[in-house]
C-alpha positions as MATLAB code, in Angstrom:
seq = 'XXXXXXXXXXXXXXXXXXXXXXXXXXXXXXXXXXXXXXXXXXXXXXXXXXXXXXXXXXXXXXXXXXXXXXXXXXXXXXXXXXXXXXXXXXXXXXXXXXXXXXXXXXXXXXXXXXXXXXXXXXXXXXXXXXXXXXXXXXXXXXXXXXXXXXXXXXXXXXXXXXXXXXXXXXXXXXXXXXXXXXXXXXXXXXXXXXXXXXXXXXXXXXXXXXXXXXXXXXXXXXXXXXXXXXXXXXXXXXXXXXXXXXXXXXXXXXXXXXXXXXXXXXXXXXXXXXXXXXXXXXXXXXXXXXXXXXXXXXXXXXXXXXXX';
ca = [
      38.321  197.366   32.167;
      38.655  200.969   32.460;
      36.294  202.883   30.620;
      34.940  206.433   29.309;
      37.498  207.848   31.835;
      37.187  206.815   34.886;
      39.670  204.118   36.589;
      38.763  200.766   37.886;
      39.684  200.181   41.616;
      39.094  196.388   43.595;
      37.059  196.767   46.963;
      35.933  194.246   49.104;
      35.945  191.243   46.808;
      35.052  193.264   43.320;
      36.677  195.351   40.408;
      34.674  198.574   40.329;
      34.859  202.250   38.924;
      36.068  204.651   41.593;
      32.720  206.183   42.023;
      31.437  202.967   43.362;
      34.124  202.466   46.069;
      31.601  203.969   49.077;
      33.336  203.885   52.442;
      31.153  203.556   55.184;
      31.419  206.590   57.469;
      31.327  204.894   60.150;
      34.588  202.512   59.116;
      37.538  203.009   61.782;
      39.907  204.066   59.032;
      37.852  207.255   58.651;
      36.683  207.164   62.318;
      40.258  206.857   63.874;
      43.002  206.229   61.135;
      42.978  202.697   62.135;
      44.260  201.652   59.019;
      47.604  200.865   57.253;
      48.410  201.278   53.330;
      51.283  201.280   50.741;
      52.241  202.534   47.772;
      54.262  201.897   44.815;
      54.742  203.224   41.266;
      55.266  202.059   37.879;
      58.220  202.639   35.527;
      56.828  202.787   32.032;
      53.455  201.348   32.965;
      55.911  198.476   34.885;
      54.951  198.075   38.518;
      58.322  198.550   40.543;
      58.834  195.886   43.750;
      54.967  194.941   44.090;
      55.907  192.363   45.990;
      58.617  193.947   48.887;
      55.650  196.967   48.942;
      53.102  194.017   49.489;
      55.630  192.655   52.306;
      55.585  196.220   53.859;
      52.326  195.880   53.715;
      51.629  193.261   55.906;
      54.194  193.607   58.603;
      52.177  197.091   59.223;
      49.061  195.228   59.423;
      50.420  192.640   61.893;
      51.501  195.680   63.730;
      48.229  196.433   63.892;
      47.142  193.800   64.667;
      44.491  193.541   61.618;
      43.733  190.841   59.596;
      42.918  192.023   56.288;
      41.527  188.089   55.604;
      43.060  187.759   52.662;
      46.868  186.040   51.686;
      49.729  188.576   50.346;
      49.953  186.337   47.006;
      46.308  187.223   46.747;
      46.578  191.150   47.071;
      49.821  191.004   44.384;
      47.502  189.436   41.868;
      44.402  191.566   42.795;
      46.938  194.620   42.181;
      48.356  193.163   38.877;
      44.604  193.089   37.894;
      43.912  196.699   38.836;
      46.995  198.015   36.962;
      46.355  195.725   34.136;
      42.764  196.845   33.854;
      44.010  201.117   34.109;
      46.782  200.921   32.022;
      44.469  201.928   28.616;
      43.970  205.859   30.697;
      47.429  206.130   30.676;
      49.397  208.423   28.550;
      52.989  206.690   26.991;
      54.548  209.497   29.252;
      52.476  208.712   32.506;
      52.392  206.619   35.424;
      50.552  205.354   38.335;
      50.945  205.187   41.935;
      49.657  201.819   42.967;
      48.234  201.627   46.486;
      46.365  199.045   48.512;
      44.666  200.626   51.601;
      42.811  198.311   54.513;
      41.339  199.590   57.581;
      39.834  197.453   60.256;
      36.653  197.637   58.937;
      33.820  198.596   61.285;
      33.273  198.030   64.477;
      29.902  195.648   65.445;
      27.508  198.864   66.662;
      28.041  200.165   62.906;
      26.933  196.787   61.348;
      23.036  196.871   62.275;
      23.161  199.655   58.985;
      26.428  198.238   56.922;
      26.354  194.366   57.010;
      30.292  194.625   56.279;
      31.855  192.201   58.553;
      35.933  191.848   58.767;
      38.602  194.645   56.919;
      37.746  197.351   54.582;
      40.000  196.131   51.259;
      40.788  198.469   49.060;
      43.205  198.272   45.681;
      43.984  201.776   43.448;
      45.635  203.598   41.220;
      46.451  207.377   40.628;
      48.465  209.064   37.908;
      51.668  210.412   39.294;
      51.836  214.248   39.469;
      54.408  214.994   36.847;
      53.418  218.329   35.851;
      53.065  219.715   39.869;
      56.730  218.206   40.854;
      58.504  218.415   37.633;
      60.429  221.502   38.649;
      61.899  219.338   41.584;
      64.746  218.051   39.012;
      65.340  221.309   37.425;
      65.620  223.263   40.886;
      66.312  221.378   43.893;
      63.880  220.480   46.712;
      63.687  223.341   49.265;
      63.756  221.539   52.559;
      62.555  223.430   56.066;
      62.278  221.928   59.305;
      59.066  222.337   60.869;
      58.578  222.941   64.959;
      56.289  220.128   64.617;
      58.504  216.960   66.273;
      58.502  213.663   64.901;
      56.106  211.205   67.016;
      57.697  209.635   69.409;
      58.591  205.994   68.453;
      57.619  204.564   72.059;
      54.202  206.241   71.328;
      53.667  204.992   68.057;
      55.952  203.132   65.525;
      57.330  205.268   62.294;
      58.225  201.701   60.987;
      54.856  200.968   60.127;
      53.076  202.710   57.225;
      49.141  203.812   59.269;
      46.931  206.516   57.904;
      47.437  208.044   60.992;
      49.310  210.994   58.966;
      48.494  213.630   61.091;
      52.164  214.228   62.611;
      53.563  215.135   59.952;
      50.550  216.628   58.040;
      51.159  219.319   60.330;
      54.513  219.661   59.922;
      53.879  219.456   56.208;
      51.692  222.705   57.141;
      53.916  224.500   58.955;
      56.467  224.234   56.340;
      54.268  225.416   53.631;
      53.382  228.469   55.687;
      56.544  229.408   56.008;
      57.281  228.201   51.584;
      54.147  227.202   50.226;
      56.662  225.045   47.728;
      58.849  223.459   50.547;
      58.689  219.855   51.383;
      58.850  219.127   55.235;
      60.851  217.115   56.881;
      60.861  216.491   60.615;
      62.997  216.175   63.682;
      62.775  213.789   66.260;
      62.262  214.472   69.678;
      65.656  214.430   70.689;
      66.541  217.464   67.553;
      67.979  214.654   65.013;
      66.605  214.740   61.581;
      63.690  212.372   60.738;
      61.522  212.058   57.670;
      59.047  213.908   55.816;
      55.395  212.671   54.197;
      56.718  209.747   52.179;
      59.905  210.695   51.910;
      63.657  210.005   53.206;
      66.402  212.157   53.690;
      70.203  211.803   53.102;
      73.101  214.139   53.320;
      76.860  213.933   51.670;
      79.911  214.993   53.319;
      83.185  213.818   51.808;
      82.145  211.810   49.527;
      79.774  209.347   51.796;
      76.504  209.104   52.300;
      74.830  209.648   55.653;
      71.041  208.944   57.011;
      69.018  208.871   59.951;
      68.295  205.403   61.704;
      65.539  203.650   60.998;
      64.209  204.270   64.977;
      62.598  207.076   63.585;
      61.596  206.793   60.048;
      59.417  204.471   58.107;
      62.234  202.583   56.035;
      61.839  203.167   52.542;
      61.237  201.227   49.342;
      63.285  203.653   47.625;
      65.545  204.345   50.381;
      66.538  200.514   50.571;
      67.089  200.906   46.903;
      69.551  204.031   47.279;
      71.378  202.380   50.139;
      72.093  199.276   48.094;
      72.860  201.332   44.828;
      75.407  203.258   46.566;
      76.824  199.941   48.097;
      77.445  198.466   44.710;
      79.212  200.965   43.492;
      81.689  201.583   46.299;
      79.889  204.800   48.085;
      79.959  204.433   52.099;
      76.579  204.719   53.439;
      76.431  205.183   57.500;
      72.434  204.940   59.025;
      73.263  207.984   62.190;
      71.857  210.303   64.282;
      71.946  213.575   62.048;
      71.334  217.330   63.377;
      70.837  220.390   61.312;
      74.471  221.287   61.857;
      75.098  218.031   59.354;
      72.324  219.080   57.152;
      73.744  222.699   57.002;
      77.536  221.604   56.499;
      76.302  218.985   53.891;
      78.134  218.923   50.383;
      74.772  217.900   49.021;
      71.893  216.523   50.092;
      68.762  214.488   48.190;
      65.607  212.699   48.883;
      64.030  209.447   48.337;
      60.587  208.720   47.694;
      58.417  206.386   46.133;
      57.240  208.748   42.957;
      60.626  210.709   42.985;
      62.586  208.214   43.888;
      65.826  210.702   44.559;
      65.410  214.240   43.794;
      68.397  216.900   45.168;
      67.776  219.458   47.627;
      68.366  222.947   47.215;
      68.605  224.139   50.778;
      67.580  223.233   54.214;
      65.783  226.197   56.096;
      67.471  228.569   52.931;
      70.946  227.371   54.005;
      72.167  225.703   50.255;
      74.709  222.502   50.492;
      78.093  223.230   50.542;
      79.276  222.589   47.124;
      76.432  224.682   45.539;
      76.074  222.097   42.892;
      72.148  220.769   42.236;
      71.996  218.328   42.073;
      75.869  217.355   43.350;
      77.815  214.503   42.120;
      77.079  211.609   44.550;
      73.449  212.601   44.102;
      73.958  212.370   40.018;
      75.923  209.553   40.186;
      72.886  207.488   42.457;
      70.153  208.903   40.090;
      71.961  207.904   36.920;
      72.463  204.143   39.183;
      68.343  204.317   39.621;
      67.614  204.735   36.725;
      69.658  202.048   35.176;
      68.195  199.933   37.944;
      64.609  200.223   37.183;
      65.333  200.380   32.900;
      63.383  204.439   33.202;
      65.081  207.648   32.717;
      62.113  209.225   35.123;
      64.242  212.271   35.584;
      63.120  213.137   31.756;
      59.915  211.915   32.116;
      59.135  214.450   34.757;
      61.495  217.198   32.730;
      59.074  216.814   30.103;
      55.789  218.013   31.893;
      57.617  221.461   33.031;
      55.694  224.322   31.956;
      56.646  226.198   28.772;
];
């Protein structure tokens, strides 16, 4: 159990504070990124869709060809455990990103000093950052496109969920040298809109919803969610090719994400959504459908860490 402040985390077969959870340098997740991860959150110290996150999870792996040597029912109970054993540090306001990370492990040379043999398993949880993003449902997200281009998918699958970041870490970078508060999201190599770190975009036109294909982006938790929310309740939802001539003639526009889960944008490259409404009302509408759907009115819970 979580003690005296610090969080309990499960690596390589044990529950452990965080300060014990020593990666070998030499592990090809540090070396090379060889690794995959995912991430989920909780709704009022609830874990939301451990298991489709788990699923995620593993197709990446098998991408990857890694075997993490260990059974997906397995990791959702070794989770469960984690969260069950950090939930005491939590405040009745706060909540945890849940994340299971596995890397390859390390490669034979590396073994004569680490006697590790098979994946690098590791199971953890962070508190969300209310306080830093709360201003994201008072103001809008302020999108910009980055030069940076998405990865090619022949090169290297968006689909699956690596550690291999370092795309669109540098568009992130870009972005926040041009706004240090704007969130980056990237085109593809062809100029269509793709994705940013961890999050989805959508635009609204007319009343229906449109978003890139999933050729270029990884898809979702949250997106999936959106899409089918909007389903139910009668909103068109078309999965296109998008340009920044639909993000700039947008009515409104909104991301997904797995702490946010949909947040409305304020502008795209300083160019504000048509109906100058933040957020507008497809994007209400969905929110109010989230958070009926996961039983959390997370739009107050970050409203209530803004400053002064």
């Amino acid at each position: 159990m979580a003690t005296a402040g610090q969080r309990i985390a499960y690596f390589n077969g044990r529950f452990v504070p965080e300060s014990q959870v020593l990666v070998p340098f030499r592990d090809r997740g540090f070396k090379y990124g060889d690794a995959v991860f995912d991430t989920t959150r909780t709704f009022g110290h609830r874990v939301f869709k451990l298991a489709e996150h788990v699923d995620r999870l593993y197709r990446s792996l098998h991408y990857l060809r890694i075997d993490p040597g260990i059974a997906p029912a397995e990791l959702v109970a070794i989770t469960e455990e984690v969260l069950r054993q950090n939930l005491v540090l939590l405040g009745p306001d706060e909540d945890y990103w849940v994340s299971q990370r596995i890397s390859r492990g390390l490669d034979a040379a590396a073994r004569e000093v680490w006697p590790q043999t098979g994946a690098t398993v590791i199971v953890e949880c962070l508190p969300l950052p209310l306080r830093d993003r709360a201003s994201l449902y008072r103001d809008g997200i302020r999108v910009v496109t980055p030069a940076v281009r998405r990865t090619a998918p022949e090169a290297m699958s968006p689909r699956a969920k690596t550690h291999n970041y370092l795309n669109v870490v540098l568009g992130d970078l870009e972005a926040k040298s041009r706004d240090p508060e704007a969130w980056a999201v990237l085109l593809d190599t062809n100029g269509h809109l793709a994705e940013g770190i961890g999050s989805n975009i959508f635009l609204v036109r007319d009343g229906m919803i449109r978003t890139p294909r999933e050729e270029f982006v990884l898809a979702g938790i949250s997106r999936a969610t959106v899409i089918g929310l909007a389903t139910e309740a009668g909103v068109s939802v078309l999965e296109q090719d998008l340009d920044l001539f639909d993000a700039y003639g947008a009515d409104e526009a909104f991301l997904t994400s797995t702490s946010l889960c949909i947040c409305p944008v304020q502008s795209v490259n300083g160019i504000a959504p048509r109906s100058g409404a933040v957020p507008g009302p497809v994007t209400r509408q969905l929110t109010d459908a989230y958070r009926r759907f996961v039983d959390y009115d997370f739009v107050a819970q970050y409203l209530k860490h803004l400053d002064g």
